[in-house]
DOKEKE-443143 format. One record per residue (C-alpha): residue number from 1; chain; x, y, z. Coordinates in Angstrom, 1 decimal. Example, Ala and Ser with C-alpha at 12.3 -4.5 7.8 and 13.67 -1.06 7.14 Angstrom:
% residues 2
lopa:tike:c1:c2:c3
1:A:12.3:-4.5:7.8
2:A:13.7:-1.1:7.1
This chain:
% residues 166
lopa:tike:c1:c2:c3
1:A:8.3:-24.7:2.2
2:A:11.9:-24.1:4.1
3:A:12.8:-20.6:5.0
4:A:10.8:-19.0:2.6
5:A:11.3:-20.9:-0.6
6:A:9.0:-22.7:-2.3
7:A:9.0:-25.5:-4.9
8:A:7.5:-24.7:-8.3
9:A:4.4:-26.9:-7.4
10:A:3.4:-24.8:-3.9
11:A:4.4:-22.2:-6.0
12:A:1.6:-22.9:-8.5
13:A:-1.1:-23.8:-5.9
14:A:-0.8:-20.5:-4.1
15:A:-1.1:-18.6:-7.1
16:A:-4.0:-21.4:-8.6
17:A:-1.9:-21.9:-11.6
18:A:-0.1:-25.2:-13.4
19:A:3.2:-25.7:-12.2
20:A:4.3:-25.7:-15.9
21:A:2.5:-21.6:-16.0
22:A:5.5:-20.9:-12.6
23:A:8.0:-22.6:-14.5
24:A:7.1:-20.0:-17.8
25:A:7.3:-17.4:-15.6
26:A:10.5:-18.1:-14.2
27:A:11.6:-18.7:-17.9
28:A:10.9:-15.6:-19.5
29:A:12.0:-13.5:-16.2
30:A:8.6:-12.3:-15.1
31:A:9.0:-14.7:-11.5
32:A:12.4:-14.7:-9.8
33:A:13.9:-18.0:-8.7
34:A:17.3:-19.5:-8.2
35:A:18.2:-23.1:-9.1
36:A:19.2:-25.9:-7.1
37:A:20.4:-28.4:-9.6
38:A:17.9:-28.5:-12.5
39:A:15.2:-27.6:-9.4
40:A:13.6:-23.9:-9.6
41:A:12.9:-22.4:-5.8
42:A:11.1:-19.4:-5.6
43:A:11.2:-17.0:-2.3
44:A:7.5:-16.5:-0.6
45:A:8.0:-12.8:-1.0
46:A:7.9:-13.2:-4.9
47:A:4.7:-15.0:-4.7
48:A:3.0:-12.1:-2.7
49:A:4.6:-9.6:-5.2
50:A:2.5:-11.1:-8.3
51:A:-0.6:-11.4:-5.5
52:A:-0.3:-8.0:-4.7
53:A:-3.1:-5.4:-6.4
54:A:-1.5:-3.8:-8.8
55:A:-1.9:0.2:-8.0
56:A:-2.2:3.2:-10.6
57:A:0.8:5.9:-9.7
58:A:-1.3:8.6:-8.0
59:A:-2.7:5.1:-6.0
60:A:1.3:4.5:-5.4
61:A:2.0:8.1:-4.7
62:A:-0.8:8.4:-2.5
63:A:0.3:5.4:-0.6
64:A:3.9:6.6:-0.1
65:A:2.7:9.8:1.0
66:A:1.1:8.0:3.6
67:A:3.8:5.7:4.5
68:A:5.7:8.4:5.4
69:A:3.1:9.6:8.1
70:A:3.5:6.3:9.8
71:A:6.5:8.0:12.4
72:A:4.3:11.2:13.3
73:A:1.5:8.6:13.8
74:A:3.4:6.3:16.1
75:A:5.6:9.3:17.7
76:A:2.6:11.8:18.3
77:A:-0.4:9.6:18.1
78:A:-2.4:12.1:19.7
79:A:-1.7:15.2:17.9
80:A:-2.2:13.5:14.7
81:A:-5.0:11.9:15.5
82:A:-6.8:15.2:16.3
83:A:-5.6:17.1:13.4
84:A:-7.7:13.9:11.4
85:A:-10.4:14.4:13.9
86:A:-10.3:18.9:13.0
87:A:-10.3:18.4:9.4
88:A:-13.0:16.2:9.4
89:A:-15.3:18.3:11.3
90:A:-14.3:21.3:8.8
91:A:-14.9:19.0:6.1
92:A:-18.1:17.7:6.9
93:A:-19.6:21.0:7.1
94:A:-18.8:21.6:3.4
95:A:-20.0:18.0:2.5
96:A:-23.7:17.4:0.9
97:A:-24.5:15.0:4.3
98:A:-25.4:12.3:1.6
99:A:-22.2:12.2:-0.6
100:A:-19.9:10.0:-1.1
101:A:-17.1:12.7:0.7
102:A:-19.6:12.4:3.6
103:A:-19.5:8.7:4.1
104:A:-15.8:8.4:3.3
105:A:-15.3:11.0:6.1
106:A:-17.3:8.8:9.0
107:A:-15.7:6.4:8.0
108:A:-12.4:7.5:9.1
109:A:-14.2:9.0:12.7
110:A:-14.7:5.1:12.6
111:A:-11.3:4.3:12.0
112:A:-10.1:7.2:13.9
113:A:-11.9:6.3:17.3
114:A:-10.6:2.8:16.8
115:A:-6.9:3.6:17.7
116:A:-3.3:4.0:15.7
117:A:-3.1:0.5:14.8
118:A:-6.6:0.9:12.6
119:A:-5.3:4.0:11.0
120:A:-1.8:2.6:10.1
121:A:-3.8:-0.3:8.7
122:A:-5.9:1.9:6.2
123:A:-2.4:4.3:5.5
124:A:-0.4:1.5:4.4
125:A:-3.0:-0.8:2.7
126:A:-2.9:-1.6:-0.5
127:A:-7.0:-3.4:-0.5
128:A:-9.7:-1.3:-2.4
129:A:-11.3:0.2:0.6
130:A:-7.7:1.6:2.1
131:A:-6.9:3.0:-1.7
132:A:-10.4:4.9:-1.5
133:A:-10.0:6.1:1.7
134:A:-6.3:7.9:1.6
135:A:-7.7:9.5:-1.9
136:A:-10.2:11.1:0.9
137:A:-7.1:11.1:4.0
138:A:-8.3:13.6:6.6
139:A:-4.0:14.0:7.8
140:A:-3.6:16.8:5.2
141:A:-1.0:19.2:6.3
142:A:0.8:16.4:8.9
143:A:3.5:16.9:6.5
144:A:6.1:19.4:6.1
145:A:6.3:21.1:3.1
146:A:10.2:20.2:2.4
147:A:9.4:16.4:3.7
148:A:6.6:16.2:1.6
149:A:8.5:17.2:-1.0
150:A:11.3:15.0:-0.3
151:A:8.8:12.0:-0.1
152:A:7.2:12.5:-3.9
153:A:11.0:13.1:-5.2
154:A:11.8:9.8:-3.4
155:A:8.5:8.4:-4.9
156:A:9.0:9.8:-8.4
157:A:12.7:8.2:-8.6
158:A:11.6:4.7:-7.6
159:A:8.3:4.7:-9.8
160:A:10.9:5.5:-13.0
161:A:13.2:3.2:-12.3
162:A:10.1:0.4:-12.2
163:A:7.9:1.6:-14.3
164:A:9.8:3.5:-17.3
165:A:10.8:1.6:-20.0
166:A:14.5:1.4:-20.6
């Protein structure tokens, strides 16, 4: 691999597939790659694009939502860190101690008394536990209303443009 591009072979063994399944891909347009001669290269970042999960739109949504608390996080770390830490203690008090919303809730105190860099981890992750635990965030109201707005208009553009059919 040279800056970034691979061969349709290390292609194939990242992915776990024949070299002749990356070459279909790049064939019928579902795997970008550029030619070199009658050599395919494909960029590293395309191979982590068909490795990434693939997320429903409120999972998408959610995340961009999310994304966007990443400047108040790393601007005010403390304020937003205690707002997480306030609605969590109001929230636990309407919680069943044994629920789900319950465990989902400690595990952000975890998170939270780990530092920012745990909580941008979890806000920007796309792995099955980060999904689960934005879809129970403790940073609601960190937003604006008019940014919050502005971020699911933003979200609602791009998701159209790659996920309606033309």
């Amino acid at each position: 691999m040279r800056n970034g591009w691979l061969t349709t072979s290390e292609a194939a063994g990242i992915l776990g597939v024949s070299r002749q399944h990356v070459v279909d891909l790049c064939d019928r347009g579902e795997l970008n790659c550029t030619t070199t001669g009658t050599h395919r290269r494909i960029r590293r970042c395309d191979i982590d694009h068909l490795l990434a999960p693939r997320l429903t739109r409120e999972q998408a949504k959610s995340l961009w939502l999310h994304r966007a608390l990443l400047a108040h996080l790393v601007t005010e770390p403390d304020r937003m860190l205690e707002t997480a830490r306030e609605n969590i203690r109001v929230w636990k008090m309407r919680q069943r101690p044994d629920g789900m919303a319950a465990r989902y809730l400690q595990q952000w105190e975890h998170l939270i008394d780990g530092g920012v860099e745990d909580v941008a981890a979890v806000l920007t992750g796309t792995d099955e536990r980060s999904r689960e635990l934005r879809q129970n965030s403790p940073f609601a109201g960190v937003l604006a209303d008019p940014v919050r707005r502005q971020v699911l208009r933003s979200f609602r553009e791009y998701w159209d443009r790659r996920h309606v059919a033309a």
